[in-house]
C-alpha angles and dihedrals in degrees: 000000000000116000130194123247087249090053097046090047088050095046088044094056088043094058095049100043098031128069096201113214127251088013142121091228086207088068092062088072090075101016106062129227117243115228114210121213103177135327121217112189113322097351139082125206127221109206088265088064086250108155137218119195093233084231081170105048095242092296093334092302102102114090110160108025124270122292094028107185104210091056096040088064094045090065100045083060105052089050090068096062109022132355096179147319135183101282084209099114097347139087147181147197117255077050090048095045095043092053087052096054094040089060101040081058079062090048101245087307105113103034110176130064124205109190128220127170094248151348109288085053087055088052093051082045100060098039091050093049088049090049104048092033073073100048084053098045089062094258116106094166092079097090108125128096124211119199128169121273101269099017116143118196100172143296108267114099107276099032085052081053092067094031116104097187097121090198079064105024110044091062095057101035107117091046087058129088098231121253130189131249130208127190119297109237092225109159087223091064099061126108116263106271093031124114129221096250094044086048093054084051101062091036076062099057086051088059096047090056087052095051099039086055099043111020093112086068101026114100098187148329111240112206131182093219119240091329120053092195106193098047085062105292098291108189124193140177124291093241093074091066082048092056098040097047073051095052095046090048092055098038098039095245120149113238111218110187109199103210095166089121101017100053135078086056098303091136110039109273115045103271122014104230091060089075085059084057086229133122109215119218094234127025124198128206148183142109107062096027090099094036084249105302107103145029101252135135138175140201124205131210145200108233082242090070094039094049088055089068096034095105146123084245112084101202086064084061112109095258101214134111143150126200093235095039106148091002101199095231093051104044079048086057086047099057091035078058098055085041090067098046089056097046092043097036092227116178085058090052094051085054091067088036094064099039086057091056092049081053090050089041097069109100086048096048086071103028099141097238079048109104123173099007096185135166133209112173102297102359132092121170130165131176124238119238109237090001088174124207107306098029102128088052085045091046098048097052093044088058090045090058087051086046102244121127097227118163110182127204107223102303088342113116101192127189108203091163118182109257093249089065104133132218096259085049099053088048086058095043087051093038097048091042094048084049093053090051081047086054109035 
């Protein structure tokens, strides 16, 4: 791909200065960096004004297209008033006012909000708060964490503790508490002739003999709801997250649903775990919840949880904090963002969104190096056939030349569109992609 002199001179810079995330930094001698100028809706620009359809939403956090002009404005607004202050002993109100509107998507259930800058620090959140309800609670035993085989929850320590994502994880390992893992209930993992449901049945009885044998010294099980992102986007029926809300409540085991990916619609109704009809203890957040725009993330508790802190001692104080927790110009990007799913309706258009790519999809669906095409809300992923080592790089600059933003997992071509995608460009998203498999 031909670059100008002003680009090359950007990406070059860029390789030197900056150290990229998730990257071998080698790689970037022969794959070149895009630099991006500006993004308006689903595009972003090179220097050159070369565009890439942002199939991916900018890593999952862009809901509404960039440049969105409702929350730009919002937070034009908000800087002329308050860009951020301590909220230790401070508050304010955009934080006062999201919190309020978070829970009441819960219905009331999960009334208090704590605020972190992302979604690994969700994740910490939430196993520090488990951990230490316990320790409260008069039960220090319950120290141990469960996740799904294949979950990923993030990259900091103890995120990375209940991740099962090796490329991640194997590095880090002796710097990690151990954690157990119990089947995924990946559909495509099931036996021929087994149905999803029946398979997340059975994943569900593995984790009951785990539990019954275990519960005294288990603190919680952490679960990416109906779609674990990072493993390759394995999606699994609703009733698992029924039996499992069932298991924790039996065996006194906290269920911390990790919605950082899954929540904000992603997945077809406004937060994952709803079309399960159950209410987690604790709720993690991140990613969407500004529309993009900002680091912000948020955990959600059960006053159950929240009354176990609530104390003279402060050691039995929930000990977290972060400088920028409830920054004032991100929790007002977050309500301009659920302003916007109330005035567009929003989950019922993406109903119809989706149902038009699935329509589009077809002739991909049965390519014949296509195996496992599968939907869940927004989200549309499919593995290549002798994908071969190096797939996932090949794949990526090849995308980049038909002007789509693809970034594969493994053999694992993945669509996370931002809800405002039109119908021509999901035409081009499915065609072009349809072209590369053509090509590869």
């Amino acid at each position: 791909m031909q670059t100008s002199t002003r680009n090359t001179v950007l990406l070059t810079r860029s390789r030197t200065a900056v150290w990229h995330p998730c990257t071998q930094m080698k790689q970037h001698e022969t794959l070149p960096i895009i630099p991006v100028a500006r993004a308006q809706g689903c595009w972003l620009y090179d220097c050159d004004g070369r565009r890439y359809l942002d199939a991916v939403s900018s890593w999952w956090v862009n809901l509404f297209g960039h440049a969105e002009p409702r929350i730009n404005a919002a937070l034009v607004d908000q800087l002329q008033t308050l860009e951020h202050a301590m909220l230790a002993g401070f508050t304010h109100e955009p934080v006062v006012r999201l919190s309020e509107r978070l829970s009441a998507q819960t219905g009331g259930a999960l009334g208090h909000c704590f605020y972190g800058s992302d979604g690994a620090s969700a994740t910490e959140i939430a196993l520090k708060m488990s951990f230490h309800y316990w320790r409260n609670a008069g039960r220090p035993a319950k120290t141990e964490f469960v996740s799904l085989a294949g979950s990923y929850h993030g990259e900091t320590l103890g995120a990375l503790s209940v991740t099962d994502v090796a490329l991640f994880k194997d590095t880090y390992a002796p710097l990690l508490r151990q954690s157990v893992q119990v089947p995924s209930p990946d559909w495509r993992q099931a036996a021929p002739g087994v149905s999803p449901r029946a398979h997340a049945v059975a994943c569900a009885k593995a984790l009951e003999r785990h539990l019954e044998q275990h519960h005294a010294a288990t603190a919680a099980l952490i679960v990416e709801p109906l779609v674990q992102g990072a493993t390759g986007m394995a999606m699994y029926d609703a009733e698992y997250l029924r039996q499992a809300r069932l298991l924790c409540d039996r065996y006194e085991v906290h269920l911390v649903v990790d919605e950082i990916m899954t929540g904000f619609g992603r997945t077809g109704s406004f937060f994952a775990h709803q079309q399960a009809a159950i209410t987690p203890d604790i709720l993690c957040l991140s990613k969407g919840i500004t529309g993009g725009y900002l680091p912000l993330s948020s955990v959600l508790v059960t006053d159950r949880i929240y009354e176990a802190f609530y104390d003279d001692e402060v050691t039995r104080g929930f000990l977290h904090s972060h400088s920028y927790t409830g920054n004032a110009l991100a929790c007002r990007a977050a309500l301009a963002t659920l302003d916007i799913f109330d005035e567009d309706r929003v989950i019922e258009s993406n109903r119809g969104r989706a149902q038009r790519m699935n329509e589009l999809c077809r002739s991909l669906a049965v390519h014949p190096r296509v195996r496992d095409f599968r939907n869940c809300g927004m989200i549309w992923a499919f593995e290549v056939a002798d994908a071969g080592p190096g797939f996932g790089r090949r794949f990526f600059e090849a995308a980049l030349g038909h002007e789509l933003l693809l970034r594969p997992i493994g053999n694992t071509v993945y669509f996370m569109p931002p809800y405002v995608i039109s119908d021509d460009e999901m035409a081009l998203l499915a065609g072009r992609t349809l072209e590369l498999l053509a090509a590869a």
